[in-house]
C-alpha positions as CSV (number, residue, x, y, z in Angstrom):
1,X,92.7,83.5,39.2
2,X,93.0,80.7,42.2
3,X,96.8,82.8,43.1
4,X,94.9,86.2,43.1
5,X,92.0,85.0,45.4
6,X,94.6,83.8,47.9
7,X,95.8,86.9,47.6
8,X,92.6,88.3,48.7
9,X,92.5,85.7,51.6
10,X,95.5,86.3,52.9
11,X,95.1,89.5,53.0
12,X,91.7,89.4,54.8
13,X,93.3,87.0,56.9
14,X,96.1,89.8,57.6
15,X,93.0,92.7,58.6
16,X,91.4,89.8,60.4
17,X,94.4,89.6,62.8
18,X,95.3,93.1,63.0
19,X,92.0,94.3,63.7
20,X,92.2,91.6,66.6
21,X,95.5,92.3,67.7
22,X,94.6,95.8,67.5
23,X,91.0,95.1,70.1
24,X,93.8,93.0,72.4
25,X,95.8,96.0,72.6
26,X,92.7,98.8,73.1
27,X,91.3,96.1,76.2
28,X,95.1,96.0,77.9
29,X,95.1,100.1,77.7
30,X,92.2,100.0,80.4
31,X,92.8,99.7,84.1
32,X,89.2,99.7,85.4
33,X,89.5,99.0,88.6
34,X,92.0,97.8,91.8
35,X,95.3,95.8,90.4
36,X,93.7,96.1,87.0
37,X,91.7,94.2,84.5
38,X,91.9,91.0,85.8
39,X,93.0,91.9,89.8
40,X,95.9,90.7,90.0
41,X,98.5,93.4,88.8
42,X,100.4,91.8,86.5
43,X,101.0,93.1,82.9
44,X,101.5,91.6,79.2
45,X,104.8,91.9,78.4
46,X,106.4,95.0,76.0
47,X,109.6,96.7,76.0
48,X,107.7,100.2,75.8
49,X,106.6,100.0,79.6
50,X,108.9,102.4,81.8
51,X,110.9,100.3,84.0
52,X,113.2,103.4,84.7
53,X,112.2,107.0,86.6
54,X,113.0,109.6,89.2
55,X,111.0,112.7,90.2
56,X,111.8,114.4,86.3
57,X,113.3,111.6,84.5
58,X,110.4,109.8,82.0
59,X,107.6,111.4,83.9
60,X,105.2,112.1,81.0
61,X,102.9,114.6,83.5
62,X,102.4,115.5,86.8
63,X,99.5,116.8,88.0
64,X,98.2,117.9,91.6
65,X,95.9,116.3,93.4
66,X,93.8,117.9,96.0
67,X,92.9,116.9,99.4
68,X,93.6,113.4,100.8
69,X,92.8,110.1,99.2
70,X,94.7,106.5,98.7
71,X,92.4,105.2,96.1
72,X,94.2,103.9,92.8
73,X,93.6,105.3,90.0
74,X,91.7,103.7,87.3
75,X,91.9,104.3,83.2
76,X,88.8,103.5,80.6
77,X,90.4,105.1,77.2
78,X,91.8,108.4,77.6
79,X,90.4,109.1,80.7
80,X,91.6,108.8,84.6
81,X,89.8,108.8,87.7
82,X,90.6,109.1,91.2
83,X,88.7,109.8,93.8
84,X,89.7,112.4,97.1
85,X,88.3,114.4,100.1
86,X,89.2,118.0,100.7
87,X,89.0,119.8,103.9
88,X,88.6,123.2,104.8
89,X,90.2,123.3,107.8
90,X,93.9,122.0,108.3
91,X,94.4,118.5,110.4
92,X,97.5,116.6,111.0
93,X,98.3,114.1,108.0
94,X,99.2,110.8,107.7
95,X,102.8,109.6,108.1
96,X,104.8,106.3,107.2
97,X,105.3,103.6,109.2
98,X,103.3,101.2,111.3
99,X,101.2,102.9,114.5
100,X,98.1,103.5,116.3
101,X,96.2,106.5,117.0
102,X,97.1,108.7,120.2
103,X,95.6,106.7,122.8
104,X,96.3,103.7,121.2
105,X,93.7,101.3,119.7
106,X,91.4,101.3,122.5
107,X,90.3,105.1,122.0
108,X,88.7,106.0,119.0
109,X,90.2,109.2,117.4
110,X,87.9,112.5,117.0
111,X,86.2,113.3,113.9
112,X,88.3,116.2,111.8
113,X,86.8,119.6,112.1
114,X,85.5,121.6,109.5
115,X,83.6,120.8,106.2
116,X,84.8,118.2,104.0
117,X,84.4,117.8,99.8
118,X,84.2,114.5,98.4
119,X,85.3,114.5,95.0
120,X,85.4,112.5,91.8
121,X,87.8,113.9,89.7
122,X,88.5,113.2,85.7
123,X,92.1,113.9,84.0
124,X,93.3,113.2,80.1
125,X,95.8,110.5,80.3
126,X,97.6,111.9,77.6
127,X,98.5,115.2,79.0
128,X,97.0,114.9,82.8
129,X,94.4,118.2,82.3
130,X,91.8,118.1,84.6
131,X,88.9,117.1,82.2
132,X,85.7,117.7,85.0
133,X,85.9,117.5,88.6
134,X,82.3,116.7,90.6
135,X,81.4,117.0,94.1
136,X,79.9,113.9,95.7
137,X,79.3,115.7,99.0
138,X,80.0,118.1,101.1
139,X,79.5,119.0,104.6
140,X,81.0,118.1,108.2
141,X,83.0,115.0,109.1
142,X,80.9,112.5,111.2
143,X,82.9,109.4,110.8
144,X,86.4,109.0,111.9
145,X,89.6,106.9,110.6
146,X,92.9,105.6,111.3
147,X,95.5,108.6,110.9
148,X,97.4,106.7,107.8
149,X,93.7,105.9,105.9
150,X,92.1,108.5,104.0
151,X,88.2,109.6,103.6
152,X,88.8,108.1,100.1
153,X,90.3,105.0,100.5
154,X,88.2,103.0,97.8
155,X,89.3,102.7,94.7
156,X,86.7,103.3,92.3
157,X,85.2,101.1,89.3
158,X,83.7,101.6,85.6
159,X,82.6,99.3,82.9
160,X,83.2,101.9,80.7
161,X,79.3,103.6,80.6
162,X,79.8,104.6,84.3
163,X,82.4,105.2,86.9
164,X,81.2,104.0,90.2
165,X,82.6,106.0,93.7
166,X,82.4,104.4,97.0
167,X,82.5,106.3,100.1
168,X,82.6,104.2,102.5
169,X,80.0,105.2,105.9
170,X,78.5,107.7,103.4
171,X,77.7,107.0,99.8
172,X,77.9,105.4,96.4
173,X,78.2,107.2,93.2
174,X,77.7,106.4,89.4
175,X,78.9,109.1,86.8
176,X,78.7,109.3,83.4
177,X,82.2,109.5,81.8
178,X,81.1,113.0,81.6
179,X,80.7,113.7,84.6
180,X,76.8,113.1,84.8
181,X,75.8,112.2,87.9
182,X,73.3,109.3,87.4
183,X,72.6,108.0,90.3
184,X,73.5,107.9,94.1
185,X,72.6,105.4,97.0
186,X,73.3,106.6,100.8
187,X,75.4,103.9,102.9
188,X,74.5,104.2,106.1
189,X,77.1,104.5,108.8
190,X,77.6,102.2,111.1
191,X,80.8,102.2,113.9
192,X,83.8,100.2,112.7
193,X,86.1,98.5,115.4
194,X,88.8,101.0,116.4
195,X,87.2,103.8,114.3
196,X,89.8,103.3,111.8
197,X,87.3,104.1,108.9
198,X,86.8,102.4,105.7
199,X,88.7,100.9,103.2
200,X,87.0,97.9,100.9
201,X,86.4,99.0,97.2
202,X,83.2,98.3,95.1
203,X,83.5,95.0,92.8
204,X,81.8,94.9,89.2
205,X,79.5,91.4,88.2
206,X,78.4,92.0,84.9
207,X,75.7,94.8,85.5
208,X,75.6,94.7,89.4
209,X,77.9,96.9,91.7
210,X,78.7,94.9,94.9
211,X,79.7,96.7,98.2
212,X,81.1,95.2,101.4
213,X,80.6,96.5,104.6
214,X,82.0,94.6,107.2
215,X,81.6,96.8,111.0
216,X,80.8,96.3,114.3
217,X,76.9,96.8,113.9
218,X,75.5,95.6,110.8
219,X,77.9,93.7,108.5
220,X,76.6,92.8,104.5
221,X,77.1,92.5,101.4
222,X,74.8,94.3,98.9
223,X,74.5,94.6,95.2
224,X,73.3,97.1,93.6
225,X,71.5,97.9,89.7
226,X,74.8,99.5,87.3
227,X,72.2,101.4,85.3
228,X,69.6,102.6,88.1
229,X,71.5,101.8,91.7
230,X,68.7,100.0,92.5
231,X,69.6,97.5,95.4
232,X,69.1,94.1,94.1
233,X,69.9,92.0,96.8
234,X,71.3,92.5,100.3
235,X,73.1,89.4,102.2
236,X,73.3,89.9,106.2
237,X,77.3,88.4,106.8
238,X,77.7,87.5,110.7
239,X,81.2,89.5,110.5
240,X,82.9,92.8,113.0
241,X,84.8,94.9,110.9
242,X,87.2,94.3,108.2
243,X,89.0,96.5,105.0
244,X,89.5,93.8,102.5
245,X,88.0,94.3,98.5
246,X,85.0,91.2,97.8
247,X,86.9,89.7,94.7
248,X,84.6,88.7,91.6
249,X,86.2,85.2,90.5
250,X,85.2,83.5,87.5
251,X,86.6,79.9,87.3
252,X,86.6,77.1,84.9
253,X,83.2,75.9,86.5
254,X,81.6,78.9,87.9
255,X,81.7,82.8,89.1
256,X,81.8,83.3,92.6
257,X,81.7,86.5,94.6
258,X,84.9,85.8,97.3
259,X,85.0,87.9,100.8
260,X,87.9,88.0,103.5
261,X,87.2,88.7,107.2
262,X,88.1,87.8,110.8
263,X,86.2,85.0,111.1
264,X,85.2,83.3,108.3
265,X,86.3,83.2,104.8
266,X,82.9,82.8,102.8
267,X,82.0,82.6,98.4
268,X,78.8,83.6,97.7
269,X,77.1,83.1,94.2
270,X,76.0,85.8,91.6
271,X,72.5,86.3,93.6
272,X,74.0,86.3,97.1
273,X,73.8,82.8,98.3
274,X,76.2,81.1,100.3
275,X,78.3,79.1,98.6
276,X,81.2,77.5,100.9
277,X,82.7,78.8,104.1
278,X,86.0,78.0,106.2
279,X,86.4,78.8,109.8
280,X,89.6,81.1,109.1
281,X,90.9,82.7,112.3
282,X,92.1,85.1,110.1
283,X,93.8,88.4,111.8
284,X,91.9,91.4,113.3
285,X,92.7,93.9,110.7
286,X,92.0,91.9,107.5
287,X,93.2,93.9,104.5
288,X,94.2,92.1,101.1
289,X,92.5,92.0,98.3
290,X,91.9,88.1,97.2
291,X,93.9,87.3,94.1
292,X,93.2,84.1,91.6
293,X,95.9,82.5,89.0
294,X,96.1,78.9,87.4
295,X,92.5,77.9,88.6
296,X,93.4,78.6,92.6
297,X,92.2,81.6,94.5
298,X,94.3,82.9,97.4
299,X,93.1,84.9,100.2
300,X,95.0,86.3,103.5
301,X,95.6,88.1,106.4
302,X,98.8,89.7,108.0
303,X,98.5,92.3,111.0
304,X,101.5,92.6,112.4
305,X,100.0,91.7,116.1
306,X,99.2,88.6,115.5
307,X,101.3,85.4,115.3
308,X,99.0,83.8,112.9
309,X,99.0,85.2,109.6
310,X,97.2,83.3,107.2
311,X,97.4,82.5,103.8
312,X,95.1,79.7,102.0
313,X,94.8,78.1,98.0
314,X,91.3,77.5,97.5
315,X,90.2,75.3,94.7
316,X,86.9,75.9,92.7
317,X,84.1,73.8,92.7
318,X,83.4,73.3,96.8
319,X,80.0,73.2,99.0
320,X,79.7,74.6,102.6
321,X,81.8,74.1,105.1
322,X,85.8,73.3,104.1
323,X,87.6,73.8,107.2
324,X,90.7,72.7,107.9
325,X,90.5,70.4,111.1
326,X,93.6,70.6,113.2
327,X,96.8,70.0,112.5
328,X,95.9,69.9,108.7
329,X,97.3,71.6,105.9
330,X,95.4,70.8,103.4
331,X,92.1,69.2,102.5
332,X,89.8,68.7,99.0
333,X,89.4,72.1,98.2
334,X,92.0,73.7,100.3
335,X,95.0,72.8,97.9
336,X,97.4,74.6,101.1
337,X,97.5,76.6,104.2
338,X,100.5,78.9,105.6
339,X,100.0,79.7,109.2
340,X,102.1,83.1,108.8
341,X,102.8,83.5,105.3
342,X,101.0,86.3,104.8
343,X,101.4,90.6,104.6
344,X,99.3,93.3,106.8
345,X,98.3,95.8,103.8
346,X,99.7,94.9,100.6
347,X,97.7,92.2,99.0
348,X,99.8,89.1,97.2
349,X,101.1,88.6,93.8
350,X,101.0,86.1,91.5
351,X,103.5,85.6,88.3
352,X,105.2,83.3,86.5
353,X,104.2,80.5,89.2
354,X,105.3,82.1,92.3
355,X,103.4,83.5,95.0
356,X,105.1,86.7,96.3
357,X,104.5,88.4,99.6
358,X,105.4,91.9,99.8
359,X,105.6,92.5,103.6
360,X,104.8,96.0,105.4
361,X,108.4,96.3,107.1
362,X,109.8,96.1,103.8
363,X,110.6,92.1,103.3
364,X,109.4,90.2,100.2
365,X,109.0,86.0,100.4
366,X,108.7,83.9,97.5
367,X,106.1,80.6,97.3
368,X,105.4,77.6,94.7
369,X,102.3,79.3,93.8
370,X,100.8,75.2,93.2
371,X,102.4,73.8,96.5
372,X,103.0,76.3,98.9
373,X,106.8,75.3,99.0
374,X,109.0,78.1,100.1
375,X,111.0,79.2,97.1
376,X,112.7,81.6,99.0
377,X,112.2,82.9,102.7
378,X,112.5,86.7,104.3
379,X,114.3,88.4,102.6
380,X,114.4,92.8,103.3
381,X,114.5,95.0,100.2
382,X,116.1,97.7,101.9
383,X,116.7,98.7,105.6
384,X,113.7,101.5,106.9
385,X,111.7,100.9,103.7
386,X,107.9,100.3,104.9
387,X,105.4,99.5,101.9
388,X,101.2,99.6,102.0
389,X,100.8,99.8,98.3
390,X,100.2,96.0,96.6
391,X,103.0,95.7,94.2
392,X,102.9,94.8,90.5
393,X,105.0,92.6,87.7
394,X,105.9,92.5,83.9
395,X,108.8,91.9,81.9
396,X,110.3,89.4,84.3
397,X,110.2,91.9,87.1
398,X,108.4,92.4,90.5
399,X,107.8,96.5,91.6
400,X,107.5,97.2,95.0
401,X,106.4,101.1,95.8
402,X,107.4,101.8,99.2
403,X,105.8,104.8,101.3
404,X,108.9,106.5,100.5
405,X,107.7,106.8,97.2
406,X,110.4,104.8,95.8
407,X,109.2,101.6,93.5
408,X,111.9,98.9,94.0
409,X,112.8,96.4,90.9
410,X,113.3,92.8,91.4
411,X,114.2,90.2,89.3
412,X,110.7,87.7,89.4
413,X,112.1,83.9,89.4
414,X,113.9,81.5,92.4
415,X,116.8,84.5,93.6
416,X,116.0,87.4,94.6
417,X,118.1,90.0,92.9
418,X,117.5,93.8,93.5
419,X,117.7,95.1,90.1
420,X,117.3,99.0,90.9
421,X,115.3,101.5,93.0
422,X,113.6,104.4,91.4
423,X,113.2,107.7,93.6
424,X,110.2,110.0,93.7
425,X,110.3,110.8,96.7
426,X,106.8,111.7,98.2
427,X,104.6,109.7,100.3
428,X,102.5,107.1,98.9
429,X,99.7,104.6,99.8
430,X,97.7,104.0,96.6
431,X,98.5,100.9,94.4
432,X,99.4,101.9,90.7
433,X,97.8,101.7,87.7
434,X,99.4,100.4,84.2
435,X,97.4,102.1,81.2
436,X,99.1,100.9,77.9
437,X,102.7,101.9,78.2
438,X,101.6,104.5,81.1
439,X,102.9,103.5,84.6
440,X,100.4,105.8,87.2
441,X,101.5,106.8,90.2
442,X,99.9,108.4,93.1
443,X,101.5,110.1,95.8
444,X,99.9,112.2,98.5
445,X,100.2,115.5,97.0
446,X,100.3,114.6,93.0
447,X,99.6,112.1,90.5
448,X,102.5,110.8,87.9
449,X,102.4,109.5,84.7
450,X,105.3,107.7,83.7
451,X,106.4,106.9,80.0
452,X,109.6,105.9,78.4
């Protein structure tokens, strides 16, 4: 009797664990919003994720993608969204490499001709069928942007009830994952230094949506109802214009709503108080997306025109003001400071210890993720390879899409070692997403999924 009833223990012990196992596994398969669940792009471990491909070689599906966008894609289940604007009328597109508009920075390009579409789109992620497609808007083109961003630069968000679409200087949308619209809040325009458009996502906090827009008229950060789009709060930030993603961080001793721009970088609490602030002097175009690992959050900022290029490990728990006075490198909640450690457009990533910079003209440093301590410096991937998309890691290696379209594969540790390049050849922008054993991949024209 007592050896049969372990029997029945252990094996409600074993359904215990593989129900369990199986929930870890069903949480990992969804990618719900920029660099994934936890935003910071790295994946569990598992010899079933692709790590090998070319244009045909494991590439699961391909599917077109209409119009221009740079969004990521996101996954909840066995569905994929992406967000894009189509045009009706033909316009020069956007090409690799680092440059200004014609005329330079100092003369605002013209608003596209023609009327524009913008579109939520739904696809299986088992066989990439277009599932529903919705219309946001349409109409004529008002704003203007830099010729390498998109009209749909912001990569959307869900909590699994709703997708939420940001486009930026025009609107924010919450869907149904069928497709229902169920509610929509205007965002009013307001002129952006340089008139290089939009680019900062929407962030989740439990059942609020948060949007930043940092311009040069009105700068904020607002949060808005999940269920009703209600606007629940809206925080006036003394800020000119900046492209950077607000970063929900939830540390051993509290959650904190992080935000990068030129001036200051500034935490705000759940309600959209002020929580701490540092005088930053952090570059004019301020584009990376905060990332936190080991109880340390790390923001940055990397134009290429400026010789300061920030990076700074913030610890949790700090009140007000935190600058660094001059000459310092550290203080009690900055745990370190590099004056030009830091990239343009690809945000940072954090694995296995090491901080890793993947820089725009195609060079990749290496940092004690705890000390700052170079690890190793500069080093270039390849000559001519330029990169804009953030990169990503598991199983022991670092990928690094260029705007090639080729993902390079290096070994994550102390030496760099170039383990392989993997060829698709067409432009791309848009960070990945890793869905389950599903690498996605979005180029200009298509969207890939990659399987072994």
């Amino acid at each position: 009797m007592r050896r049969e009833t372990g029997r029945l223990i252990a094996a409600a012990t074993a359904v215990v664990v593989a129900l369990c196992v199986r929930a870890e596994a069903a949480a990992s398969d969804n990618w719900p919003r920029f660099r994934g669940p936890d935003g910071t792009a790295v994946v569990a471990d598992d010899p079933g994720l692709p790590e090998a491909w070319s244009a045909t070689e494991n590439v699961a599906w391909r599917t077109p993608i209409p119009g221009l966008g740079w969004s990521s894609p996101i996954v909840w289940g066995d569905r994929v969204f992406v967000t894009t604007v189509v045009a009706d009328e033909d316009y020069e597109g956007p090409q690799a490499g680092l440059y200004l508009p014609a005329g330079g920075a100092d003369t605002p390009p013209d608003p596209p001709p023609g009327t524009h579409h913008w579109l939520v789109l739904c696809l299986d992620l088992d066989s990439g069928d277009l599932l529903w497609q919705r219309t946001a808007h349409s109409g004529p083109m008002t704003a203007t942007i830099h010729p390498k961003n998109s009209f749909a630069s912001a990569t959307p968000v869900t909590d699994g009830e709703r997708v939420y679409a940001l486009f930026g200087n025009l609107g924010l949308f919450a869907y149904d994952l069928d497709g229902r619209l169920v509610w929509s809040r205007d965002i009013e325009y307001h002129p952006d230094q340089w008139g290089w458009g939009a680019g900062s996502s929407p962030a989740l906090l439990d059942d609020q949506v948060l949007v930043m827009h940092d311009n040069d008229e009105d700068s904020y950060l607002a949060s808005f109802d999940a269920a009703t789009g209600e606007r629940n709060w809206r925080t006036p930030r003394d800020e000119v214009s900046a492209w950077s993603t607000p970063f929900v961080w939830r540390n051993d001793l509290r959650t904190e709503i992080v935000t990068v721009a030129r001036t200051r970088v500034r935490s705000y609490d759940p309600t959209g108080n002020l929580l701490w602030w540092f005088a930053s002097d952090m570059t004019s175009a301020t584009v990376p997306t905060p990332v936190p690992g080991d109880g340390i959050i790390y923001v940055s900022s990397g134009h290429v025109g400026h010789d300061h290029r920030p990076v700074y490990a913030v610890l949790p728990g700090a009140e007000g003001d935190i600058t660094l006075r001059p000459r310092q490198r550290a203080n009690e909640y900055i745990r370190w400071y590099d004056p030009r450690g830091a990239s343009y457009n690809p945000s940072p990533l954090l694995y296995r210890g090491i901080y890793y910079t993947l820089h725009d003209r195609g060079f990749l440093t290496a940092h004690d993720a705890r000390t700052g301590r170079t690890v190793y410096g500069r080093v270039r991937i390849e000559p001519g390879a330029t990169f804009t998309a953030s990169p990503w890691a598991y199983n022991g290696k670092l990928f690094a899409l260029s705007e090639d379209g080729d993902t390079y594969v290096i070994a994550a540790g102390p030496d760099y070692a170039l383990l392989g390049k993997n060829v698709i050849g067409e432009m791309t922008l848009a960070s990945p997403a890793v869905a389950g054993r599903t690498l996605l991949l979005r180029t200009a024209s298509h969207l890939y999924a990659i399987r072994r």
